[in-house]
Structure formats: structure tokens, C-alpha cells
C-alpha positions, 0 to 999 in steps of 0.5 A: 730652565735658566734662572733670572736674576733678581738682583744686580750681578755685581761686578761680573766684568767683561764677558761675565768673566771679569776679574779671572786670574787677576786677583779680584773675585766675582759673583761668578766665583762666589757661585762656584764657590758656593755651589748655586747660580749666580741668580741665587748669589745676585739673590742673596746678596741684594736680600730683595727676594726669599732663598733658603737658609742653606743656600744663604749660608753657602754664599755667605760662606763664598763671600766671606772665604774670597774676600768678595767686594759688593759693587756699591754703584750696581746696588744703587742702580738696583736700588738695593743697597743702602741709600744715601745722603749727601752733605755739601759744604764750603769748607770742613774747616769751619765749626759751622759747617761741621756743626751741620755736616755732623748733625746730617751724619748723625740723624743719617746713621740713625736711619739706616742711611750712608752720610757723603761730605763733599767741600767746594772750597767757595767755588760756585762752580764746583759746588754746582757740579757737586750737585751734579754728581750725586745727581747721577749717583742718585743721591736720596738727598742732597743738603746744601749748606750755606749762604753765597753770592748768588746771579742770575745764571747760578739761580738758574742752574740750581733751579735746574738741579732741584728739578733734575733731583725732584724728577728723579724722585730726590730733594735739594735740601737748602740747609742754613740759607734760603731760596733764590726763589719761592717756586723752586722745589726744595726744602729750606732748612734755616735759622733766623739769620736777620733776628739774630743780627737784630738782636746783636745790634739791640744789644748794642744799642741798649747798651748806650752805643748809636756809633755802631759799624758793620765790619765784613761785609760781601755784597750779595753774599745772601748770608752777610745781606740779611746780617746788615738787614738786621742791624739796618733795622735795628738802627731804625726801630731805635732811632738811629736811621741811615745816617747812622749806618757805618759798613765797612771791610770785606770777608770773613776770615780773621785776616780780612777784619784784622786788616780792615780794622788796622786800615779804618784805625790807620785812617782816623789816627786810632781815634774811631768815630764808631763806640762799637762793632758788629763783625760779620762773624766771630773770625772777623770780630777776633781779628778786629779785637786783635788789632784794636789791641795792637793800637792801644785800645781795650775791649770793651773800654774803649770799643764794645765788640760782638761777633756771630756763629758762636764758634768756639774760639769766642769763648777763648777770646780776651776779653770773650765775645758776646755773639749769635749762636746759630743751631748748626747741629741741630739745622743739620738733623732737621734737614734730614728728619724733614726731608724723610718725613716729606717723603713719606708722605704720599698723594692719593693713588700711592705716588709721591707728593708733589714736590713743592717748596717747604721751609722751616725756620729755627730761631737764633739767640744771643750769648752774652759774654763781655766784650760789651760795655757802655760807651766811653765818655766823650774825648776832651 
């Protein structure tokens, strides 16, 4: 009686045969290796069903002597070989997102699982058609990380996504930002973006400034919104109301706060109206620093400037930055540690919880440096 498999054959080629004579070795060529069928090396390899020592030791043995490559994307079908998660990110250029790509990383090693970082480069399409991909590459899990500007028909593809995902018994991890809606099935892992930002601003504000501009705004960009909010709201709860607010510039490299600043102080002569800045974050507040400079004008004695992320450029900064240190690290090993956790829980009868939305929010703080000081005395 012939044996089944309970294993992939993995990369057996056309005919059973593939690879023959081109240098590439099969699962049929461990067998023959070995001396066992290829039901026992199928066996052996995806370790989902018991064979004896000898032969284990003899197939081993034909893998190692013909260099034999496992097929990785037959494994996962079977579901044999180790999963994995999956990490989606802007740009890996940016302390932020690594933060969290290296904490996903990090917390996926820990637990026996394969970690893949993919960057769209600030492309919506392509960050939807990532999603995509490591839905039919069955991704255990697929952590998305960051704010964007969201419309109606990218709400409407990503709520397609995490159905697909959950449907195929996966998870859409939102990592550092929050649902477009409260009844798509994912996982939000944030921090408290606005408190931040309000804190930031507070801070300012105690400080004597009520002349305070936003600098590197991105309409509907949902990370950069709940910043405003923020400082919105801090303008209010300490009196200042709307007719304080002061929004300008757009984007958040170094050269966009760079430029906008050089513009806003070309406007006024280089004599500003606002006593401080929050840029919308530390590469905006840095370019900001460098062309208040370049008009004569020192931080923070003549303009108080904060920033937010706390990368690593802040602390270098002349003079350095006070800002809002974001738990990045930390926000990436949490996704993975919460996502796991949710799926080991099970409903009654054994099946898998119904896959509803969760969210989990880490807290932000402030890391006060000195690029802020009291206003400066009125002009004569």
C-alpha cells in the first residue's frame, strides 16, 4: 500500500521530477537519498507527525549532503513552518518607525515567529496593496503603522482588508494610529497622541507664551489632526480661545519647517508676531531652529521652540529640544504580545473569538530640554 503524505512535498517540480539535472535538489532526491519515501521526508521535515529516529537521522543526513532548500511558501500553506508577522511602515528611515519595526522584531523572535518589514514610501496605494500580499501570503498578522490622510474609498479598502484578514483567521493591527471607524475588526495599538500635544502646548503656555503657531500642519493627516486638537484645546483651557490659534506650513521633513519658517519670517520683516512654536515634529522643529538662526534670531531668547517623537536628533540640537517622547519601541511589542494574547482566546465549543475591535492606548511624556524660556519683552 502506498504511503500519504502528511506533509507538503515541497518543491517537487513538474512531474514530481523537478529540478533533475539542473542543479537544484528535490524532496524526491532526499528520498533517494535517504532510502525512505517521499511521504517520510514530507514527514520529517514538517515534524507534524511521528517517524522514527533512523529514519529522521537519514533524512537529515540527505538534506544536509544535497544542500536541500525547504519551500517556505509550501510550508505555509500546510501550515507547518514557522508563521509570521508582518510590519508595515512608511519609510525605515525614520527613528519612529523603526522604534516600532524593532519592537514587532523583537517581541516576534521571542516567540518563535518570522518578523517581514515592508515600506510604501508614503504611498496609499501601495501600502493597500501590501496588505494584500501578506494577506495571501497568510501573514499570522499584519501591523500597520502610522497616521495617514485617510477618504472615503482608502476607509473603504482597509475595512475590506481587515475583514479578509479576520475571515482567514489573521488580525489587522493598527499600530500608532486609530480606526477610521469603531466597527472594523482590528487591533488598535496607539498612544495618546492629543495629550501629548496638550501637554507640549501647556507647557508653553506656563511658561508666559499665548503667541504660540503651529508649524507642519497636513490636513486630514489623522496623526497631525489629533496634534492640533491638542494644542487647540490647550489654547482654550487656558484662555486663549480660537483667536489665538496660529497654523501654518506643510509637511513634516526638515526642509518643509526650514522653508515655511524662512517664508513666515521673510513676511514679517524677521519680526514675528508668535513668542513660540510647536513644530509638528522634531525634523520641522529642527529646520525651524535653523532658519530662525539664519535671521538672527536665538532659541529661546528671542522664540521658544518644542518639537514631538523625541528622535534623536533633538537631544543634539542647538540649543536641544524639548518635546514628546512617543513609546515606539514599546508600541511595537505590544501589538505583538496583544495580538497573541487575542488570539488565544477562545469562544465556547473551541473556535476562535469573534473578531471584534480592541484598543489599547500608551501614554506619552514630555522631555523638557532647553529650547524653551520665557517670552521676550515687548519690542519698543
Amino acid at each position: 500500500m502506498a504511503e500519504r503524505s502528511s506533509g507538503p512535498e515541497l518543491d517537487p517540480g513538474p512531474g514530481g521530477r523537478a529540478g533533475r539535472g539542473s542543479g537544484r535538489s528535490t524532496i524526491r532526491d532526499v528520498a533517494d537519498r535517504a532510502g525512505v519515501s517521499v511521504a517520510t521526508v514530507s514527514r520529517v521535515l514538517a515534524g507534524n507527525h511521528p517517524t522514527s529516529a533512523a529514519a529522521r537521522a537519514k533524512v537529515l543526513r540527505a538534506v544536509k549532503d544535497l544542500d536541500y532548500v525547504i519551500d517556505g511558501r509550501a510550508r505555509a500553506l500546510a501550515g507547518t513552518g514557522p508563521k509570521t508577522i508582518a510590519v508595515v511602515v512608511s519609510s525605515v528611515d525614520s527613528a519612529f518607525y523603526t522604534g516600532i519595526a524593532q519592537g514587532v522584531e523583537q517581541e516576534a523572535a521571542a516567540r518563535g515567529r518570522l518578523c517581514l518589514v515592508c515600506s510604501h514610501g508614503g504611498d496609499e496605494a501601495r501600502e493597500l496593496a501590501l496588505l494584500q500580499m501578506m494577506r495571501e501570503q497568510r501573514a499570522e498578522f499584519v501591523v500597520l503603522v502610522g497616521g495617514v490622510v485617510e477618504d472615503e474609498r482608502y476607509r473603504a479598502r482597509l475595512a475590506q482588508y481587515a475583514h479578509s484578514l479576520a475571515a482567514a483567521g489573521s488580525r489587522l493591527v493598527l499600530c500608532g494610529r486609530s480606526a477610521p471607524s469603531p466597527d472594523m475588526p482590528v487591533l488598535v495599538v496607539e498612544y495618546d497622541n492629543e495629550a501629548g500635544a496638550y501637554a507640549v502646548v501647556s507647557h508653553l503656555l506656563s511658561a508666559g507664551h499665548r503667541d504660540i503657531l503651529f508649524l507642519g500642519a497636513l490636513p486630514g493627516h489623522s496623526t497631525i489632526e489629533q496634534r492640533i486638537s491638542g494644542y487647540r484645546r490647550a489654547l482654550a483651557d487656558h484662555g486663549a480661545g480660537a483667536a489665538a490659534e496660529r497654523i501654518a506650513g506643510v509637511g513634516l521633513r526638515r526642509a518643509d519647517g526650514h522653508a515655511a519658517m524662512r517664508q513666515l519670517l521673510a513676511d514679517c520683516g524677521g519680526r514675528p508676531e508668535f513668542t513660540a512654536v510647536f513644530a509638528g515634529d522634531d525634523h520641522v522643529a529642527a529646520g525651524a531652529m535653523a532658519a530662525l538662526r539664519e535671521y538672527g534670531l536665538r532659541t529661546p531668547g528671542d522664540v521658544s521652540v518644542v518639537g514631538y517623537n523625541n528622535d534623536g536628533l533633538a537631544q543634539d540640537l542647538n540649543p536641544p529640544l524639548t518635546t514628546v517622547n512617543i513609546p515606539s519601541y514599546e508600541l511595537g511589542r505590544e501589538s505583538v504580545r496583544l495580538a497573541l494574547a487575542e488570539k488565544a482566546v477562545r469562544v465556547p465549543g473551541g473556535g476562535p473569538r469573534v473578531s471584534v475591535q480592541s484598543r489599547h492606548l500608551l501614554g506619552t511624556h514630555l522631555v523638557l530640554r532647553e529650547s524653551v524660556g520665557p517670552p521676550p519683552a515687548p519690542r519698543g
